[in-house]
N, C-alpha and C positions, 0 to 999 in steps of 0.2 A: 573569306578564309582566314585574312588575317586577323580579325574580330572573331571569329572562334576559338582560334587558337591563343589569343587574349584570355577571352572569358576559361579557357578550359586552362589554363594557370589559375587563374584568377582563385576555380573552383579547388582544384589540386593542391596547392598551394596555402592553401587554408586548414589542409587536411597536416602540412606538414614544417610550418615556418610558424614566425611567432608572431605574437602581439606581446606590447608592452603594458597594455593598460587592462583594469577588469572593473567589475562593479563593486562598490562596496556597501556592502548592506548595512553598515553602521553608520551611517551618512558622514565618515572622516572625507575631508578633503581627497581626492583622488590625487593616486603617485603618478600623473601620465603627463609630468613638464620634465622626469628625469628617469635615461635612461636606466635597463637594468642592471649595465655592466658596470657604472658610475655611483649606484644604486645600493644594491645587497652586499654591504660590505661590515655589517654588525649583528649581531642575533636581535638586535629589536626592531631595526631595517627587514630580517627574515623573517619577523613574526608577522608583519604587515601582511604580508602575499594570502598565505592559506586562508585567513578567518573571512578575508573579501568572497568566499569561496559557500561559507559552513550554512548559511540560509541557504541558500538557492542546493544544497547537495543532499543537507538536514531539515528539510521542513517542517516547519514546525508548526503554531496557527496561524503564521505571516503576525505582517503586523501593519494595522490598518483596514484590515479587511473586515469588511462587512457579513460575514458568514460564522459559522461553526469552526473554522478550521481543518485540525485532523478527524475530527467528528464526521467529518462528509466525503475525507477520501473513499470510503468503499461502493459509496455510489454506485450504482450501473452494474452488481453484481448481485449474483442471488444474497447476498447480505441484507443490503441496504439499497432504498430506492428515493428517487429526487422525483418531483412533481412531472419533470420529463423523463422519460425514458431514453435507456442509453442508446441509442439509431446508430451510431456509429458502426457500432463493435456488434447490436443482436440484429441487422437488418442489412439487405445488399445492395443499398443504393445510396448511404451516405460515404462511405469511406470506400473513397477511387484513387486508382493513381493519378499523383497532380502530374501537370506538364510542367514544372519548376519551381524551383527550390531545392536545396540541398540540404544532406544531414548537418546542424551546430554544432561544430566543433570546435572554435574558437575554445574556449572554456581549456579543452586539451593542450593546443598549442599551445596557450597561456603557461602552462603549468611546465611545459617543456622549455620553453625559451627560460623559463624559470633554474629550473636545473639544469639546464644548457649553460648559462652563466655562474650558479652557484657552486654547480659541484665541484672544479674545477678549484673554483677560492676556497672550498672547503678543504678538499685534499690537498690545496697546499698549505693551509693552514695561515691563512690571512684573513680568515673571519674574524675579527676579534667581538668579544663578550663569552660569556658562559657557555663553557662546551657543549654542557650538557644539551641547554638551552639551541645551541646551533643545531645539533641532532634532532632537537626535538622539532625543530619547524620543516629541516629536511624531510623528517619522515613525514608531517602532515602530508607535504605536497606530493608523497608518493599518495598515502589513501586518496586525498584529491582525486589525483589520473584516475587511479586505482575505480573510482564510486563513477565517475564522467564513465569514462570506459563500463563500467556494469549497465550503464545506462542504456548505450547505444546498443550493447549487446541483449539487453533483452528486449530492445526495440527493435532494431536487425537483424541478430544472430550473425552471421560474418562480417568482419569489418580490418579494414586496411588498420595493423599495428605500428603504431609511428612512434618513437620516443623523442630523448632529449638528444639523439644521438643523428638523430637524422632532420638537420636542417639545410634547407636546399635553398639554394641560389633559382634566380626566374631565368639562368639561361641552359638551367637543364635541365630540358624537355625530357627526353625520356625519361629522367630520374624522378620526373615530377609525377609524368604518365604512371611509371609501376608502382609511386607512392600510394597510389588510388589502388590499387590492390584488395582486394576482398581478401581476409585471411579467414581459414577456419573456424568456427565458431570457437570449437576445443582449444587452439592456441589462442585463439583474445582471451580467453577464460583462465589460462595458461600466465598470460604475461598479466592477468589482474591480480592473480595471487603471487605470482614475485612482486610486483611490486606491494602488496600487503604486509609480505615476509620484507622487505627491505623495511618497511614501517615499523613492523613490531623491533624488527634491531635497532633502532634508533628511536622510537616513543619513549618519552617519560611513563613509567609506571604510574603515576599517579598526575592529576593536575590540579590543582585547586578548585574546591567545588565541583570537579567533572565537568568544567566551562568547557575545555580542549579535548582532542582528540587524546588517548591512551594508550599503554602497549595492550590491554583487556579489550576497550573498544576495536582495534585492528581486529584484534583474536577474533571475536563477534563479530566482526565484516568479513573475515577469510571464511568464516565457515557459514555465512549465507550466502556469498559468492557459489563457495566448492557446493553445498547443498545444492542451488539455485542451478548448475550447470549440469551437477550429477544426474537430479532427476529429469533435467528436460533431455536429456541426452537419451536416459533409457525410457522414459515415457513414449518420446517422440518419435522414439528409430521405426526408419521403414515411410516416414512421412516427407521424406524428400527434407527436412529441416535440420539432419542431423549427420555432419559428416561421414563419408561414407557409405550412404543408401543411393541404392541403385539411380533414381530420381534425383539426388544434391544436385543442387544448379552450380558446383563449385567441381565437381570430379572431371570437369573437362579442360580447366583453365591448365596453361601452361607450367603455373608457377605451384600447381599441386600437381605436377607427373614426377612420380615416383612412390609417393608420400601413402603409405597402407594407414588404416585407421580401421585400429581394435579398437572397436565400438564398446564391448563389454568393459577391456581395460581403462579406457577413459570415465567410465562411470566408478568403476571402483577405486580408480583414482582420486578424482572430484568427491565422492564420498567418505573416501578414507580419511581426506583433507577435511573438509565439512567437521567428520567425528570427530579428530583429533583436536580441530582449533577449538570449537564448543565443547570441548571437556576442561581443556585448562579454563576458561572462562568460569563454567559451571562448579568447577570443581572449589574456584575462588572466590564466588560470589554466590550469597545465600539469599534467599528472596527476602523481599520485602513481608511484615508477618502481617496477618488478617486479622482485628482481634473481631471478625462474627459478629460485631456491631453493626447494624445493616444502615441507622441512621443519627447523623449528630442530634445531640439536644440544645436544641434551639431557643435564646439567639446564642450558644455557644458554636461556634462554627469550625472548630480546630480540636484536636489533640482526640478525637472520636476513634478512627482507622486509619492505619498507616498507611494499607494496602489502597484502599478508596482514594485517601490523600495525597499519593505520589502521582495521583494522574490531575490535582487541583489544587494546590499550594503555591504560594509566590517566589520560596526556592524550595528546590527537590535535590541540595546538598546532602541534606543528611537519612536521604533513602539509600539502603546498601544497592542497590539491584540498580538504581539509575548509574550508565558508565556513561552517558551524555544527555544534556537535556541543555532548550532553550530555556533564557531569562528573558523575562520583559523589565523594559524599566518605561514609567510616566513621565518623568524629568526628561528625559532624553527624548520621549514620542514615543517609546517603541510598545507598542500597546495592542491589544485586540478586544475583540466581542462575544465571545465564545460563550463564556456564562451569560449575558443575556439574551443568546441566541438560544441556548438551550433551553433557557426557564420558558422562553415566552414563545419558539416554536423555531424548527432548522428550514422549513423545506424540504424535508428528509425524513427517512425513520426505518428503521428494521425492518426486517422481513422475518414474517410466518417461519420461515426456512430456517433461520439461524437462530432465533428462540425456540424453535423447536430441536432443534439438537444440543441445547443446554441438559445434562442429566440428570435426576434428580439427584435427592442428596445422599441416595444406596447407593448410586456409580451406575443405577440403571438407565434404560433411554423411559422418552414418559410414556410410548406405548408397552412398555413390560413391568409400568408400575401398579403395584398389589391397590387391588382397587380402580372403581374409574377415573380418570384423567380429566379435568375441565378449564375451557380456556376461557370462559362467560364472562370471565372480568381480568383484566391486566392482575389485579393481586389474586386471583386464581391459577392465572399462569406461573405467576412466582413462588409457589408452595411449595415448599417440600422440595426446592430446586437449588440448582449448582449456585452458591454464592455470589460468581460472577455475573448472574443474571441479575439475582439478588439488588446487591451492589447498584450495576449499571444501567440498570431499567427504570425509568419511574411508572409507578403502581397509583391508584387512586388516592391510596390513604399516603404516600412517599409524602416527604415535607418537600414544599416548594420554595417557602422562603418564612421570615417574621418582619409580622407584620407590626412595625415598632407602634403604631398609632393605637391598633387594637390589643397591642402587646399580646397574641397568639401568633399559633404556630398555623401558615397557611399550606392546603393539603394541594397536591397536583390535580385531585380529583377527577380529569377527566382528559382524551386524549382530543388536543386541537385538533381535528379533524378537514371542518371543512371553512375554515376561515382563510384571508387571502393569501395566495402561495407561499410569500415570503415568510409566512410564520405559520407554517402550517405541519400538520406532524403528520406524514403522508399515508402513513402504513395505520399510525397508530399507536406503533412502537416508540417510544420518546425518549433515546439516549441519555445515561444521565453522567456518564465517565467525560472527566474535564469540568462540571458543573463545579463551581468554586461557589458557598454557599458565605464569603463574608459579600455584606450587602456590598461593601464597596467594589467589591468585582463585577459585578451585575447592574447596577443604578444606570436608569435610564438606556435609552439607544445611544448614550455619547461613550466611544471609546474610553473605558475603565478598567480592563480586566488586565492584569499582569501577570496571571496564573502563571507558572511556569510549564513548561510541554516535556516528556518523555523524547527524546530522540533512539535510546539504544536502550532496551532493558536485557537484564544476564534473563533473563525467563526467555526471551528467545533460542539463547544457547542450549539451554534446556532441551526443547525443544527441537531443535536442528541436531542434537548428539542422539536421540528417541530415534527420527525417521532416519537419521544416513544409517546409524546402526543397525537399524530394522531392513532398511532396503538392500545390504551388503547382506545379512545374512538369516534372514527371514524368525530371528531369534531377539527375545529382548533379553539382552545380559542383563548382570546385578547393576551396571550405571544407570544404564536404560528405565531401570526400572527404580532406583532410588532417585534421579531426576523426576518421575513420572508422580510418583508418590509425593513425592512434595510439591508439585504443582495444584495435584489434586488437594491435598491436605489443606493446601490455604483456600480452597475454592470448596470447601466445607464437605465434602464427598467424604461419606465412611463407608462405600462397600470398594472391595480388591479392585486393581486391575481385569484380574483372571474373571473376575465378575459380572464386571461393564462387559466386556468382549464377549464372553457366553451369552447376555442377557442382550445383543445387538443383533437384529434381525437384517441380512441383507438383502433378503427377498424385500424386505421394506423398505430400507436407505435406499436400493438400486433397482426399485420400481419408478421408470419415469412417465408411469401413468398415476403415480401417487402425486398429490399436488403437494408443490412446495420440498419436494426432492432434492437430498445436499449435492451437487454437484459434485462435489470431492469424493463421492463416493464411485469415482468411476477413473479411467485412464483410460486412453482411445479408444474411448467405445465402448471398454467393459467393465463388468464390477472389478474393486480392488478385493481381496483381502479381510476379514471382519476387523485384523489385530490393525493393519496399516489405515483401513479406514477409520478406527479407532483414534489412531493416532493423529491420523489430519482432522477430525474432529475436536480434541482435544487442543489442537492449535487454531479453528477455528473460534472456538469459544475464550479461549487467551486472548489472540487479538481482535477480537472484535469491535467495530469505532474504532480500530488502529492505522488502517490504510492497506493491509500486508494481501487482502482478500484476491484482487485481481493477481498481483504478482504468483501468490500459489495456485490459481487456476490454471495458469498458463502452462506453469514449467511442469504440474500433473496430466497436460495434457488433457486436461477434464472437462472438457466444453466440448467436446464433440456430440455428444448426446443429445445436445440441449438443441430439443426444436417442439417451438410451441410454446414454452415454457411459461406461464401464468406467474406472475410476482402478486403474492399475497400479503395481506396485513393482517388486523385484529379479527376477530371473530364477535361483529360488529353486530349481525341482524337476530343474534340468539337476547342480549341483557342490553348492550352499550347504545346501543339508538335510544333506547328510553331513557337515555341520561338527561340532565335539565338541561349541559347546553346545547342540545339538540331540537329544545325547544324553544320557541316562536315568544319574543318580549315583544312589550310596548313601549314604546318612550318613559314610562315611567320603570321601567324593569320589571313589571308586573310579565305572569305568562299569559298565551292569548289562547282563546278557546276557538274552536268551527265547530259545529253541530256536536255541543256538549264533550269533545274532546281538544287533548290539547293541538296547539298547529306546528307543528314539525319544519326546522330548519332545512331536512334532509329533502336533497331532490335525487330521485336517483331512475329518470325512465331510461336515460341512456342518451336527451335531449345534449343541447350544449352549455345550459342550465344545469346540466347534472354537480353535484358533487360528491356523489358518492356511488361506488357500482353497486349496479342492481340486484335484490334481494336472490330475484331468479337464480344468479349465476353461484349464490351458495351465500354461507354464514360468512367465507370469510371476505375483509373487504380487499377487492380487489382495482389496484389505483389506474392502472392503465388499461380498464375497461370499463372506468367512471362515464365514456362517451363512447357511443355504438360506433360498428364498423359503416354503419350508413349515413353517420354525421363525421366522416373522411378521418373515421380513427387511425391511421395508419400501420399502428402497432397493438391493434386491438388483439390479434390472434396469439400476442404472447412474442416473447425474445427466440430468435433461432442464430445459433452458429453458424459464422463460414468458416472453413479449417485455413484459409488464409488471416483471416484476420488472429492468428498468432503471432505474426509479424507484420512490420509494417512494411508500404509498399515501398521500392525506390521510384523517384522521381523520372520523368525521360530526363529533362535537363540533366540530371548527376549522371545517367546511367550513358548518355551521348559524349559528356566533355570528360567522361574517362573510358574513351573508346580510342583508340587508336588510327580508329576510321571513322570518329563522327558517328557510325551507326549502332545501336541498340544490340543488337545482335554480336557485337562484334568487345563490348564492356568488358573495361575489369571490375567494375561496380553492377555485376549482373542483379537481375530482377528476382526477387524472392519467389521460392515454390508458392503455384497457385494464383499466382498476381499477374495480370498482362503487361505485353511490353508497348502498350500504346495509351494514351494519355485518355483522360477522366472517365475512364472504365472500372468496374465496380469488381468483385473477387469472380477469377476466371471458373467457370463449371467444369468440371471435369471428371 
């Protein structure tokens, strides 16, 4: 008993005291020989804290890693697919509840012992250095909590709110016990935008380069916060996920008796907030311009498009639209592989699904364009299309690099297909956003690329002022719609709004016996809307290769549908299999003949020698049925939802050492709707 009640501080306590020390990602010396109290007494003393923070909260394409970077967060969704499929999240036996481990919080209480000691010197005014400067580091370390806190919340959804104001001694138990508290989803969501709004009053408006955090970038974090909570609130009600339905595993706790929750008002709450912060943002910040240049003239590798370029330049200072972005620098180590992961293959690659909801360049989708539609060659598909397919795709004839020996220009010509995983382009689709074309970015497999990354573009804001606006009142005003129009205008579209939308079939979008169907075209279960599914379209195609794809599935609610689901790639078995590198060399590079025809790379019976699915199973190719269900394909039949895996599970251990009785049943850390309360069991049926 007495080792329980050890360990259940141990856990609690984590949730609500501090730590002095963090990691820092600029590899400076760590501050963990002096405390904080003796510590933060200068604004260059308070600069130190936050930035230890900005990698791990802003990710950007790491640094050192061997991958693609942001190129490959979308992974695992109908987006983009990796050589493995995602088993977690589309199948019911990888992701169970563990028997231990706890939610990482550390990170939070960091940030709290932080202003637990600062504020304090602040307000009396014994900071000394540049006021300004003092404010400005205060406010980082609110977005800090602020982004930590969105974290767990759309990993959780209710979660114990602890500040800088609640730190607790180990001899009180009970104070420690209710710290563990599960609060409302709505009030974590609640106390992430105060502390945003405390950020924006104390951010510099501006920073140099857009290295720091800003009072614009807050604005753009309050209104994916307020977005982000709005919609999953009204998406989800009735799912047992959303305060207030009959099912919340929260409506019985002690410390919610009393407490009504206007489900509707919290939504137009959270969206009113959303609209509001992403209009000042939008309203201040003009995009970055297109100039319709689809590719540099090579070996000139610079000064071609700006729009192309702010996703692959060594700094992204002087792009209007970027309000944060990582820097890499060489001298220092901090370096990545990104462009020569793209050139020469991700493990990765789009999906049928999300180049297929690129529109063309009327603002139409491609099945209602005049004329027939063909997809026989990657530069077929990019005809007569939205820009940003344009742009971010490589096509046959797309330049790949120059070739300084041959002094030409060398063409991508053909999609890696079936060469070894690590550099294999899975779908077909071969991402070319982040692709930095000075050779020095790219040379060789040894760490070279300093491209800089996108962390926060105003085109979000854009965007998030479109749908709160559209979801509060099923109308797109004149913002709505001058936002809307210039997103489109740089992404080469000359037919209307009103056009696209009429010309959108949802008997099509929201057929999910159509293969390759946008998920987003649905909320629990049912079709959206033509103009709202419109609109999440138009965000899928903006960020696309940006990371944002899972997070909007989720809070849409839009995974419910998906069972079965087939992830497709090119449309392989109609022109692209008789490409040359599909066929069979000799040592000498010469091609090799069998019975007067040539001999084919491609295996595809469905053996474990396969690399490619079989012709059978249609044109397009399809990556995770490259190997039959009789050679222990396991995910041969395609991805299916569990309506649990919108959240994750709790642990027994968190959910036992914040019980007051040791038992499960009995938690303030209860178990999420859907999820068992007993250990390595998979999402409960019901």
């Amino acid at each position: 008993m007495n080792l329980y009640k050890s360990t259940k501080k141990a856990l609690v306590l984590a949730l609500a005291t501090l730590a002095t020390t963090s990691c820092n990602v600029l590899d400076r010396d760590p501050l963990d020989q002096v405390g904080p109290k003796a510590y933060y007494n200068t604004a260059d003393q308070l600069s130190t804290f936050p930035i230890n923070y900005y990698a791990s909260i802003f990710q950007g394409h790491g640094s050192g890693r061997w991958n693609a970077g942001i190129a490959l967060y979308d992974n695992g969704t109908d987006n983009q697919a990796g050589t493995q499929p995602n088993r977690q999240t589309f199948s019911n036996d990888q992701w169970k509840v563990g028997s231990t481990g706890q939610p990482d919080i550390s990170s939070i209480r960091n940030v709290n012992v932080f202003l637990s000691n600062v504020l304090p010197k602040y307000e009396a005014g014994t900071i000394t250095g540049n006021a300004d400067d003092i404010k400005h580091y205060i406010g980082e370390a609110y977005v800090i909590r602020a982004m930590l806190y969105f974290d767990v919340l759309t990993s959780y959804g209710d979660f114990p709110i602890l500040d800088e104001t609640k730190i607790l001694k180990d001899t009180d138990d009970q104070l420690i016990l209710e710290a563990s508290r599960r609060m409302p989803r709505n009030e974590v969501a609640r106390f992430i935008l105060k502390d945003l709004d405390k950020a924006i009053s104390m951010l510099r408006p501006s920073y140099p380069a857009n290295q720091r955090l800003t009072k614009l970038a807050a604005q753009l974090l309050k209104s994916r916060v307020a977005l982000y909570e709005g919609t999953f609130e009204l998406h989800h009600r009735g799912s047992g996920r959303v305060p207030g339905d009959a099912n919340w595993p929260g409506k019985d706790k002690e410390w919610n008796a009393g407490k009504t929750f206007n489900q509707q008002a919290e939504v137009e709450f959270f969206l009113t907030e959303a609209k509001n912060a992403a209009k000042v943002v939008a309203d201040a910040v003009e995009l970055t311009p297109n100039s319709h240049k689809m590719n540099p003239d090579l070996p000139n590798f610079s000064g071609w498009n700006p729009y192309y370029e702010m996703f692959a330049s060594r700094s992204l200072a002087g792009y209007s639209e970027i309000l944060l972005w990582r820097q890499y620098n060489k001298e220092r180590g901090i370096v990545h592989l990104v462009s020569h992961q793209l050139i020469s293959g991700t493990n990765s690659g789009w999906t049928r699904g999300l180049v297929e909801s690129f529109l063309m360049k009327d603002g139409k989708p491609y099945y209602a364009k005049t004329g027939s539609y063909t997809d026989a060659t990657l530069e077929d598909v990019k005809k007569d299309r939205d820009e940003r397919l344009s742009l971010f795709l490589f096509d046959e004839k797309t330049p790949r690099f120059y070739d300084t020996e041959k002094r030409e220009v060398r063409a991508y010509e053909f999609p890696n297909m079936i060469d070894k995983p690590e550099v294999r382009d899975v779908t077909g689709y071969a991402q070319r956003k982040y692709y930095n074309y000075d050779p020095a970015m790219r040379a060789g497999s040894e760490m070279n690329d300093v491209s800089g990354v996108p962390i926060l573009r105003a085109s979000e804001a854009y965007l998030n002022y479109i749908e709160a606006s559209y979801e509060l009142t099923k109308t797109l005003d004149a913002d709505a719609r001058k936002y809307w129009d210039a997103l489109r205008k740089r992404a080469g579209i000359t037919g209307t709004i009103d056009q696209t939308i009429a010309a959108t079939d949802m008997s099509k979008e929201a057929n999910v016996n159509r293969a390759s169907y946008d998920w987003g075209a649905f909320s629990a279960g049912q079709p959206v809307d033509k103009t709202l599914y419109s609109i999440r379209r138009e965000r899928r195609c903006e960020f696309a290769g940006e990371g944002m794809r899972n997070e909007d599935l989720v809070r849409w609610c839009a995974m419910d549908q998906v069972k079965n689901y087939q992830i497709e790639g090119v449309n392989i078995w109609t022109k692209m299999y008789t490409y040359p590198y599909f066929i069979e060399r000799d040592k000498q590079g010469n091609f090799v003949k069998e019975g007067g025809q040539y001999k084919s790379r491609i295996v595809a019976d469905g053996t474990s020698k396969s690399n490619l699915s079989a012709r059978s199973l249609g044109v397009y190719h399809r990556p995770y049925q490259i190997i039959s269900k009789e050679n222990n394909n396991v995910m041969y039949d395609g991805y299916t939802f569990y309506l649990a895996h919108y959240l994750a599970p709790v642990t027994i251990q968190t959910m036992e050492l914040c019980s007051p009785t040791g038992k499960v049943d009995a938690s303030y850390f209860y178990q999420n709707i859907n999820w068992p309360t007993s250990a390595d069991k998979p999402y409960a049926l019901k």
